[in-house]
N, C-alpha and C positions, 0 to 999 in steps of 0.2 A: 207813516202808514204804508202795509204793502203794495205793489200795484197789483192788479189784475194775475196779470201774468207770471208773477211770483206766489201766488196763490194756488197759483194752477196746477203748480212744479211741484209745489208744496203737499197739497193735495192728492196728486198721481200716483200708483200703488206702485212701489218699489217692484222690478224685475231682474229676477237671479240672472248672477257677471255669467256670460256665454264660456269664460276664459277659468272662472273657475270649475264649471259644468265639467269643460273638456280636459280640466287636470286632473277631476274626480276622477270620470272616466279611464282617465290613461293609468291612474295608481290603481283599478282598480284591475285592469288588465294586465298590468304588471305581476300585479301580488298573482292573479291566476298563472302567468304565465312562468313565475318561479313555484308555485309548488306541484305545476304540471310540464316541466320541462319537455318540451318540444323536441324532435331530430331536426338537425340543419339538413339541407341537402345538399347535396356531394361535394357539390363545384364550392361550397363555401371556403374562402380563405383559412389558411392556416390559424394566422392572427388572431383573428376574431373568435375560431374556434380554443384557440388557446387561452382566452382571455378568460370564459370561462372557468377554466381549469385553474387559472391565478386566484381566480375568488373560491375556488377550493383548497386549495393551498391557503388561503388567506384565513381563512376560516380554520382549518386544521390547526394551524399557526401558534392559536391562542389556547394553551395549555399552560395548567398552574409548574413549579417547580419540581414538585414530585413527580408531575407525567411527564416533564420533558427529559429528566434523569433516567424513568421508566423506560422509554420513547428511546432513550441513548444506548441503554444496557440489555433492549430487549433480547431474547434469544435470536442468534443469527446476524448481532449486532456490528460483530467483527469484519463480515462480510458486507452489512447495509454502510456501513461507516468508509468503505473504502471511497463512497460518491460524497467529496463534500460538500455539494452543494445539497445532497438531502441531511448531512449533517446541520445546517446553520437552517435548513428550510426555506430556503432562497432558489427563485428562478434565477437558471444562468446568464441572463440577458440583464437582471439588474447589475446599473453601475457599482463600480465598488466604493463609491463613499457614501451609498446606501446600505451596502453591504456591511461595512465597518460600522456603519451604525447597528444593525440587525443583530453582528454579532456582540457589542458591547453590552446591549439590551439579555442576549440567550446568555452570556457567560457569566451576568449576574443571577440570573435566575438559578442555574444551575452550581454557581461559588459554594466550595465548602463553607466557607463563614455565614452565609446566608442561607446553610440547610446542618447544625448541627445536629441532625435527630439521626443522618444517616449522612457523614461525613465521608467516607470510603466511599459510596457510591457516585454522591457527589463528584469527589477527585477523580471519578473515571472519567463521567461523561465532561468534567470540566476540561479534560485531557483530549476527548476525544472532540469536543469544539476548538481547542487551542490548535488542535494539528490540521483539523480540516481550515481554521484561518490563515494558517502561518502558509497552505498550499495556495490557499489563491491570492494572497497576498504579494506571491513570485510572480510578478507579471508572465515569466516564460511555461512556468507549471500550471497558473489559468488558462493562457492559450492552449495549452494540452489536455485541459478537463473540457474546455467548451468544446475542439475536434473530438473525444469521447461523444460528448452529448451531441452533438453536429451527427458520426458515425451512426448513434441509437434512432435518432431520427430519420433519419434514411432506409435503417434495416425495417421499423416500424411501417412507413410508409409501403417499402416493399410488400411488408408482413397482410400490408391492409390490403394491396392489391390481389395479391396473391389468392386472399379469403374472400372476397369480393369475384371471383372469376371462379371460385370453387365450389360459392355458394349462390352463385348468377344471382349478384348484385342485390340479397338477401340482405333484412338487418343484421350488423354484427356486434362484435360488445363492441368494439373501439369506433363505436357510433357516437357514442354516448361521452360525455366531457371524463367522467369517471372513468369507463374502460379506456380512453385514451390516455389519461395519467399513468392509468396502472401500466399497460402494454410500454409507456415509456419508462418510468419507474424502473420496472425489469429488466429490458434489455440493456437501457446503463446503467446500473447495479451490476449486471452480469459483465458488462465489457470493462467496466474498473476493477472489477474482481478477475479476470484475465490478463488485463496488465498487470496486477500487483502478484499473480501467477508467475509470470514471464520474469518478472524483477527479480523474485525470490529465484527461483529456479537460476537466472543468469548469475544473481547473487553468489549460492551454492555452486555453482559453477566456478567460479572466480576464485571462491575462498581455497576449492579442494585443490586446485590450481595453482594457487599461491602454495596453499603444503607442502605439495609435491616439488616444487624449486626451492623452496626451501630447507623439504630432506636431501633435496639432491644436493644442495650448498654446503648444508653439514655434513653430508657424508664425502664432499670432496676436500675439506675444509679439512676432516677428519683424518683422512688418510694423506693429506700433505703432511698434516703435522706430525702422522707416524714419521714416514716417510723419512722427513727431515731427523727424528730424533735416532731411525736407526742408523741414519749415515752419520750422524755428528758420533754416536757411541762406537760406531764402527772403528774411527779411525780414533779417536781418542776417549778416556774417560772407562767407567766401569766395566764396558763390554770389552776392550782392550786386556786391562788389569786382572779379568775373568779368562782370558785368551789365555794369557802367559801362563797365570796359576794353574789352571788344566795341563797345560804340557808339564808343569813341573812335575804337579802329582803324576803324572803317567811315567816319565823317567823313574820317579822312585818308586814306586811301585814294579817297575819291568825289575829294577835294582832289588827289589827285597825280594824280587822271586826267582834271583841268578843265585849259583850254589859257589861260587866264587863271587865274597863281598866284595864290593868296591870294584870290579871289573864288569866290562860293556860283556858283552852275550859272547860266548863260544864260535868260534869262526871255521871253517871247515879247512883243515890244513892237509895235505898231501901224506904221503907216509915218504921215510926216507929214502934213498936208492940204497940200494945195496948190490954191491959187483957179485956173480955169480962165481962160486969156489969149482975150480977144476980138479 
């Protein structure tokens, strides 16, 4: 039989947990608080504002096979494709054996065999994942994308300040997690697209460089080898045999034009003396 006291317990009207009250609460400020996105203020850390901006990225991310071939080929592609880390859609700061997973995941997606309806396409963007892997894959060609992106983040910052003093500390778009991606987006798009300027250009440079020593080697290359063949013909061999033959003909010919055959040319001969008759 119960006692007293377990009756009572028993009895007592159940009171809502304090702890689930205040979880409600918080999801329910949360959910407000994502679909009314708030401005940080100024002084907030980079980090945290960036953090943001990964779960936009993160989000963007998830695209079927046809939008990310899309997504690869769009117009202007040639230019967006030169930053590979917006090729693979990876922040520069993930490790790379995150990375290598990321891209094993996109370059299935985007595999000719696993999109026959438009196979050509396919082979681009699966091209142009293979090359932005194969760069950061070079440990010394990563350290050279993340100085770009390091570079872009500095001119941005500057970009911000500059607007911010222009606009006496007015909202700006790069308030906002969005305007920040883009204003970053941009100006390293545009400083990889500068280098890959500077390369071709130094490229071209180089090639028309090379030509030129190289006409210059066959034209020297060229006139030795005259050179050599009219001095070997010189002293022996056809140009010799051609020598002789010319004087011969000219001999016979002065001879078929003397009116005495067979005698060298008429010589100037004196007239006799003759003694003077008294």
């Amino acid at each position: 039989m119960a006692s007293p006291t377990q009756e009572t317990i028993k009895n007592e009207p159940s009171l809502p947990s304090s702890s689930n009250s205040e979880q409600s609460t918080t999801n329910t400020t949360i959910k407000k608080e994502l679909s009314n996105p708030i401005i940080k203020p100024e002084d907030e850390t980079f980090e945290q504002f960036y953090s943001e901006v990964k779960a936009i990225e993160k989000r963007d991310s998830v695209l079927t096979p046809e939008q990310q071939i899309n997504r690869l080929l769009r117009p202007g592609a040639t230019y967006f494709n030169l930053n590979p880390f917006e090729v693979l859609q990876i922040d520069p700061a993930t490790p790379f054996e995150e990375l290598a997973k990321h891209y094993r995941k996109l370059s299935m997606l985007v595999h000719p065999d696993k999109n026959p309806t438009m196979t050509d396409r396919a082979s681009l963007a699966f091209e142009a994942i293979n090359k932005a892997y194969k760069i950061l894959e070079d440990e010394k060609e990563r350290k050279k994308c993340l100085e770009v992106v390091e570079e872009a983040r500095e001119r941005v910052d500057k970009m911000i300040q500059e607007k911010r003093a222009k606009y006496k500390n007015q909202p700006i778009e790069e308030d906002t997690p969005d305007g920040l991606k883009k204003a970053l987006w941009s100006v390293t798009c545009k400083l990889f697209a500068d280098i890959e300027r500077l390369r071709v250009r130094e490229e071209s440079n180089k090639a028309e460089e090379r030509k030129r020593k190289a006409e210059e080697t066959t034209d020297r290359e060229e006139r030795t080898k005259l050179r050599k063949e009219w001095d070997k013909n010189y002293e022996v061999g056809e140009s010799r045999e051609t020598r002789v033959n010319s004087w011969k003909s000219f001999q016979t010919v002065a001879k078929a034009k003397d009116p005495v055959k067979g005698k060298g040319p008429a010589l100037f001969k004196p007239p006799k003396y003759k003694p003077e008759g008294r």
